[in-house]
N, C-alpha and C positions, 0 to 999 in steps of 0.2 A: 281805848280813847279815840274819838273822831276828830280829824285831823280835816279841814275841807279846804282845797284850791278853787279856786274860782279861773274858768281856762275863758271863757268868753260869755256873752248875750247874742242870739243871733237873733234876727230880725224874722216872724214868720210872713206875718202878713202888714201891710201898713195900710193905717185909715188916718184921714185927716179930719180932724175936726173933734172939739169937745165934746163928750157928750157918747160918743161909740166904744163900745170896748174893742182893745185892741190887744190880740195877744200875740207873745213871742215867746221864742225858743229859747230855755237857758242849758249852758252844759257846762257840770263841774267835772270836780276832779276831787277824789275823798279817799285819805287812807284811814283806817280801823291798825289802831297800834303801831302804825310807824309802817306798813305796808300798802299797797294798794289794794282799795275793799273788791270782793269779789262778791256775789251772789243775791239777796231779795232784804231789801231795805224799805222801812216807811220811811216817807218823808214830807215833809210839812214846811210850805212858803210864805212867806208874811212881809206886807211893804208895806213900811213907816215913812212917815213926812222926817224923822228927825234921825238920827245915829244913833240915840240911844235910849232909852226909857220911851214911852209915851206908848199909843194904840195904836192896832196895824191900820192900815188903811181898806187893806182886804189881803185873804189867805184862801189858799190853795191849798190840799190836805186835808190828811193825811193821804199821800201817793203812794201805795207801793212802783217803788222803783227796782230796776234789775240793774247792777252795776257790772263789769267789765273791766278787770282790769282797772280798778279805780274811776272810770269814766262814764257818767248816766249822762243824759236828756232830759227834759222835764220842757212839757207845754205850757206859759202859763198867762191866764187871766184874770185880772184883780179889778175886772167892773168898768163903767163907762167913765168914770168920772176921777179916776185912777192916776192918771197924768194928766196934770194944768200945766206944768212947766215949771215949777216946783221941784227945789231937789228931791230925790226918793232913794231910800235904804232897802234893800234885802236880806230878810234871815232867814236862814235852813235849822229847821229843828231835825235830826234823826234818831230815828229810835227809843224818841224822848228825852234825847240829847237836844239843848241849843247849843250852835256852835256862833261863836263869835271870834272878831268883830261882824257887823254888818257891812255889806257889800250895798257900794253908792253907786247906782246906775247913771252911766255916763250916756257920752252924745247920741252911741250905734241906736237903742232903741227911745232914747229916749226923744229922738227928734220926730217920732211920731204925732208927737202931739201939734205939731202946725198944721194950720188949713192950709198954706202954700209953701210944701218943701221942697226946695230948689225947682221951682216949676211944673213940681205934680204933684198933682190931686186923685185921691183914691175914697172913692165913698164906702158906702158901709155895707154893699154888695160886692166889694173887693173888688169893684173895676179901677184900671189904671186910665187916668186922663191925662191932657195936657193945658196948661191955661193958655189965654186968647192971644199973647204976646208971642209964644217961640211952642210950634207945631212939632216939635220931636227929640227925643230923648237922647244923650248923648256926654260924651268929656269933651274938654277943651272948646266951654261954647261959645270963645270968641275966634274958634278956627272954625268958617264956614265959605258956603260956595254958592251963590247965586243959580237957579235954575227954573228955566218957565215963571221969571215973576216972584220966586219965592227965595227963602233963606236955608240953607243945609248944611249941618255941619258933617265936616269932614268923617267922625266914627259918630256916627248917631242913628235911631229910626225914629222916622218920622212918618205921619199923616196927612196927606193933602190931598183939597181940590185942586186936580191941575187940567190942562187941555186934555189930556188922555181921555178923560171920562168923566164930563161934568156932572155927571148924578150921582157921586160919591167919592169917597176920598179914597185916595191908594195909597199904597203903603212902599214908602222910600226907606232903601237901605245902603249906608255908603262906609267905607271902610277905604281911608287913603289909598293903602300901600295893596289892598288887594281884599277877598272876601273867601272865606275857605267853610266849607257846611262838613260835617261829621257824623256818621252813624256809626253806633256799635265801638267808637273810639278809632275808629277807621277814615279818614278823608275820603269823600265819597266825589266832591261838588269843587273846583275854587276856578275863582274868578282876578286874574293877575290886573297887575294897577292899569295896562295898556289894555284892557276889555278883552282880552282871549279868555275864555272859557275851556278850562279842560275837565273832563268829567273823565274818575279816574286817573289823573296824574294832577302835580300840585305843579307842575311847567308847562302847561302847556306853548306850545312855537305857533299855534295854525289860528286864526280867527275862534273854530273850535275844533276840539281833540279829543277824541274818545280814544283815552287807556294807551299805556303805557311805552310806546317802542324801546327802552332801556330795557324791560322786565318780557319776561315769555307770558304776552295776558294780550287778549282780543278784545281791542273794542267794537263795541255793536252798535248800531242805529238801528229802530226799529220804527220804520212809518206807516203807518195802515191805513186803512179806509174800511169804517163799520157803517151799515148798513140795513135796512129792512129786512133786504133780503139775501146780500153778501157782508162776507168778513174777509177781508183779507189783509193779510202785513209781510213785509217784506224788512228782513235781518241782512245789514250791509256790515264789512268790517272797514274801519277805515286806517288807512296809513298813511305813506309817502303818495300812492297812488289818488288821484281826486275822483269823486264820483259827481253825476250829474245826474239828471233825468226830468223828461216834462210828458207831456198830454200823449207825446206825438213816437219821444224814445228814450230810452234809458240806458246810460253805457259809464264805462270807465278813461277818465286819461291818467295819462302820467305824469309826471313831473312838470316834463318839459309842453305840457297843453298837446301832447300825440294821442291821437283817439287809439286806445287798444282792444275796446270793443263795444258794440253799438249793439242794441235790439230794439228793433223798431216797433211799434205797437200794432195792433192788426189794421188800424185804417191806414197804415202806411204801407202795408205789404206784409207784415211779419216776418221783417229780413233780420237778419243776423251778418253786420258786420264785424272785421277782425281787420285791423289795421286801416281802417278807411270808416267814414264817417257817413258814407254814403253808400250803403249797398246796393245794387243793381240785381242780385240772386238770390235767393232762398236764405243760402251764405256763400258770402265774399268776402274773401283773404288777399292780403296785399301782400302776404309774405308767402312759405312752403308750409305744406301742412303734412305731419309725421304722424302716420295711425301703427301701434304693434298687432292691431286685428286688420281686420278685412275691410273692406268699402264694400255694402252691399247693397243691390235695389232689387225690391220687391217684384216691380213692372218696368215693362221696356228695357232700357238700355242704359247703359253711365257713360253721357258724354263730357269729353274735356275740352274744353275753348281756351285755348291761349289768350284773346281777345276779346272786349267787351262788342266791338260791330260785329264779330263774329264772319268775320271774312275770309278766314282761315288764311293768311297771309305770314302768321306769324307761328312757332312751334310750341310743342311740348313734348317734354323730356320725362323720362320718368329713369331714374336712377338708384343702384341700390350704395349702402354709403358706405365703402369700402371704394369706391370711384371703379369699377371693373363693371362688367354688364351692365349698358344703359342702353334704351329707346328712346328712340324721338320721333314725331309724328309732324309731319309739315307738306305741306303741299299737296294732300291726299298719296302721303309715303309712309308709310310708315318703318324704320329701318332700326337694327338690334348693332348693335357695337360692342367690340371686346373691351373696349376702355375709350376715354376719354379725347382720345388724338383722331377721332372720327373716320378709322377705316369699318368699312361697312362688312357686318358678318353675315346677317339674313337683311333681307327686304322683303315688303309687300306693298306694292304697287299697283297701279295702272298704266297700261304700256300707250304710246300712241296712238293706238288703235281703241278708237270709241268704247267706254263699257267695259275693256278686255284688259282681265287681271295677268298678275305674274310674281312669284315669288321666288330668291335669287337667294343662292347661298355662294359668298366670296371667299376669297382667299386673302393671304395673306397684304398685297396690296389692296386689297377692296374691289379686285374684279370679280364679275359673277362667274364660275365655275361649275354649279348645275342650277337648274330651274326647271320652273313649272307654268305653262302661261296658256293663254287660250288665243290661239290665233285668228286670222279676219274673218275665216269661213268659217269660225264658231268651234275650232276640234280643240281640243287638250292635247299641249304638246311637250312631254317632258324628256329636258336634255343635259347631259354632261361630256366631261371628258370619256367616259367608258361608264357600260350599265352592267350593274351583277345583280345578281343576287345572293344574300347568306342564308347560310344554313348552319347549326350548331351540330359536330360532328358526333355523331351517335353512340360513338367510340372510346370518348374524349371530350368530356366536360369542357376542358380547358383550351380547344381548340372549334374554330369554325371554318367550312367549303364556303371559300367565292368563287364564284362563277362567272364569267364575263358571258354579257349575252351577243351572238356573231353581229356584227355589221355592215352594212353595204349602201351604196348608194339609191336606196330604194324602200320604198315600204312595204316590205315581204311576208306573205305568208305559209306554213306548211303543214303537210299532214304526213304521217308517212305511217308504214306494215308490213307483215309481213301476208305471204301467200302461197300458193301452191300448182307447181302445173299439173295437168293432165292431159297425156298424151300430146302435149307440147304446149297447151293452150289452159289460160287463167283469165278473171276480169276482174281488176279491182275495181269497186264503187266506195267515192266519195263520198264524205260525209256530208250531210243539207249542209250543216251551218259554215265548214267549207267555201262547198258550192255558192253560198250565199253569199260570204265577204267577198271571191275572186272574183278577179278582170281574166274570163276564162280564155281571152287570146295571147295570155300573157305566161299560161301554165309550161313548165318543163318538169320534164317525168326521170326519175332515177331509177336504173332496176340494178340488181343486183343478185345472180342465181348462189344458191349455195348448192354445189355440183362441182367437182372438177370437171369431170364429160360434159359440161354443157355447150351446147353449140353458140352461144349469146343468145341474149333475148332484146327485143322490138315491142313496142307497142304502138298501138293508135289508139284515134276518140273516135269513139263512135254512139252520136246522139247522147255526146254526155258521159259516156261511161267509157274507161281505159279496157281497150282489150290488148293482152300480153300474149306475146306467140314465139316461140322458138325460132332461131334462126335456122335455115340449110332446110326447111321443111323437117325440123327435131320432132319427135314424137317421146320427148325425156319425161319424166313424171319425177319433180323434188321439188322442193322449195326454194323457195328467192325471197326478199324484201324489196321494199319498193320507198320512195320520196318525193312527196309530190309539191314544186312550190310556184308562189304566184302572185303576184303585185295586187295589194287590195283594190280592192274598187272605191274609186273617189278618188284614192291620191296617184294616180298614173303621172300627175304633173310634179312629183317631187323633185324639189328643186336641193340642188347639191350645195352650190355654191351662193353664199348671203352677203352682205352687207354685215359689219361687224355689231352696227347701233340699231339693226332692224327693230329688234324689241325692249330699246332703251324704255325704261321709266319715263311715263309723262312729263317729272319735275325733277331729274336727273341732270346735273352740272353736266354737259356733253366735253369740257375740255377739261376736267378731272378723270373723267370715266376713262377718256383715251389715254390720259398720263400711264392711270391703275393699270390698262391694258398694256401699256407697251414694258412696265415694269412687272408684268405677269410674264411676258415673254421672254426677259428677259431670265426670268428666275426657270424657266423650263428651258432654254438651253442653256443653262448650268450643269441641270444635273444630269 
């Protein structure tokens, strides 16, 4: 036995006016024995002007219908002239079953039938119109808001000519409290009641908001520019931080309107600033700038300017961050520090003397201790408290030979050998390159026989060459060495005694450098 609920009528399509057929949706509800029907059903619709007895007015059927759990659909149309306004019945016959009573269709579909249902008109190509009196669709249509001349209700769309665009009408949509779009069942678009726009978030804070800062999600701006012959677009994220950009540059601020970084377009230089809104170089930073690689240049050289006139008046520092070995560059100085409290370790300098370098290694107060410098007459002149040399002992990995080299008040040079008498008489000859460096009225001669019978031995110069002769008129025949030394040529005027600041640095504190010095001395007769 068929059993039928009747669950609703929906509405498919609406047309106004006598005369058109107008169909809609109907959906029951059918149990077969007391349960809900399941599976392939005929079924057959018929609408009567009366409740009971009399002819249908039109039918629909036989349908096969698929049922669900008790629940079908059915499309139906029962001809143009179907609804006048007139009550109207529906019957469902199944399976050759009528089921009764007849179902009275009420207001939903039946208000089809007027030319003007509550202000709209729908012809019989199923467009939706508006009449001439109230230009847009909506509830509550005596809440409305005046705009450019016209009437708008609060949640409604509508269509007007307005100033925007006199050659057509635009399409108005207004939503009090705010306007929210949806794809996929996901909020994609809303629009809050104070005009912020957030795309991807339903709060936006900012004028507009792309995506989320509660949620780990990046919002994107994408602006382009397409063209004949280019394409190009550029993906910004935006945040707390604001972006800008025009003809001329393009950059980021922050919060507080601080420019963090500036690129300027190629007719402006193609600079790149960072902390400054105005670059002057390639790139300019207002702050420090931290590389874990290298700085590298291709060509030339990598210069550092403290300053924009480039006056070199002012320093740079270059420091590693542990605050322990740093450099600083100022004055044309450039000088190495163990830390921070500014005692000087090395320098490299220019001394007072035009053109003429010097590099200075200190000690513990910051006096210089040995160096290397070129003096006014153009020589290289390097000096300390004592000169050696090392050697790693040959013997002994673990240990090394220093050697101090002799010293004296002079610029000395030597040759020395050994030789041989015969019949009392030897000649040593010098070597050229010797001969070449000495100041030859400056030579003294060492001999030294290996004999105990020897009588002593003499020599003289003669044209040059040392002739050696036994003393007593000896006629001995053994061996001797010899030591020949001699003041170079050029520096006969070496001078002993200096001035302390002779070869100070050009841009050298002179009443710090004396402090260093007199607490250098002070520290050497200590120990």
């Amino acid at each position: 036995m068929f059993r039928l609920k009747h669950l609703a009528v929906f509405v498919a399509f609406l047309f106004v006016g006598i005369g058109f057929s107008q169909p809609f949706v109907y959906q029951g509800f059918l149990r077969d024995n007391g349960s809900p029907a399941t599976g392939n059903y005929s079924v057959t619709f018929r609408l009567f002007a009366v409740e009971s007895g009399g002819s249908p007015i039109g039918t629909v059927g036989p349908v096969a219908t698929s049922l669900s759990n008790g629940l079908f659909t059915a499309r139906l149309d029962f001809g143009t002239n179907a609804f006048t306004g007139a009550d109207r019945w529906l019957e469902l016959e199944v399976d050759s079953t009528t089921l009764s009573p007849r179902l009275k269709i009420d207001s939903v579909p039946y208000a089809i039938h007027s030319n003007n249902t509550r202000g709209l008109i729908v012809d019989n190509n199923l467009n939706v119109g508006l009449t001439s009196t109230r230009k847009y669709m909506g509830i509550g249509t005596s809440d409305t808001f005046p705009y450019d001349g016209k009437t708008m209700g609060h949640y409604a769309l509508g269509w007007f000519d307005d100033t925007w665009n006199p050659f057509g009408a635009t399409t108005w949509l207004s939503g009090y409290a705010g306007i929210k779009l949806f794809t996929s069942g996901a909020l994609r678009v809303a629009i809050a009641q104070n005009g912020a726009v957030g795309i991807g978030t339903a709060s936006p804070v900012r004028l507009l908001q792309v995506g989320d800062p509660t949620v780990s999600s990046v919002g994107l701006i994408r602006v382009g520019q397409n063209g004949a012959s280019t394409s190009r677009a550029w993906d910004f994220g935006i945040g707390d931080s604001a972006l800008f950009g025009h003809r001329d540059n393009f950059g980021f601020r922050d919060v507080s309107g601080s420019t963090i970084m500036v690129l300027q377009s190629s007719g402006q230089g193609g600079r790149v600033g960072i902390g400054t809104s105005f670059p002057a170089q390639s790139l300019h930073t207002t702050g420090n700038i931290r590389t874990d690689g290298g700085i590298l240049q291709s060509q030339n050289s990598i210069v550092l300017h403290p300053d924009v006139d480039l006056t070199g008046d002012d320093s740079v520092s270059i420091a590693n961050s542990g605050g322990g070995i740093w450099m600083k560059f100022q004055d044309s100085v450039a000088t190495i520090y163990s830390s921070a409290n500014g005692i000087m370790n090395v320098r490299f300098a220019t001394t007072n003397i035009a053109n003429h370098g010097v590099i200075e290694v200190g000690d513990i107060p910051g006096t210089p201790k040995a160096g290397v410098y070129v003096a006014d007459n153009g020589n290289g002149i390097v000096w300390g408290n004592i000169k050696s040399f090392r050697e790693p002992d040959p013997n002994d990995p673990e240990t090394d030979f220093w050697y101090a080299s002799l010293e004296g008040p002079e610029a000395a040079l030597y040759v020395r050998g050994k030789g041989r008498l015969v019949n009392g008489q030897a000649l040593i000859e010098l070597p050229d390159h010797f001969q070449t460096m000495m100041l030859p009225e400056s030579i003294t001669v060492q001999l030294t026989p290996a004999a105990r019978f020897s009588k002593g031995l003499a020599y003289e110069e003669i044209n040059g060459q040392i002739s050696v002769f036994e003393l007593n008129d000896g006629r001995g025949n053994y061996d001797f060495s010899w030591v020949v030394t001699a003041v170079r040529k050029g520096y006969e005027d070496f001078r002993v005694k200096r001035k302390w600041d002779e070869i100070l640095p050009l841009a050298a504190d002179r009443e710090k450098e004396w402090e260093a010095r007199l607490k250098s001395i002070e520290l050497r007769d200590k120990r």
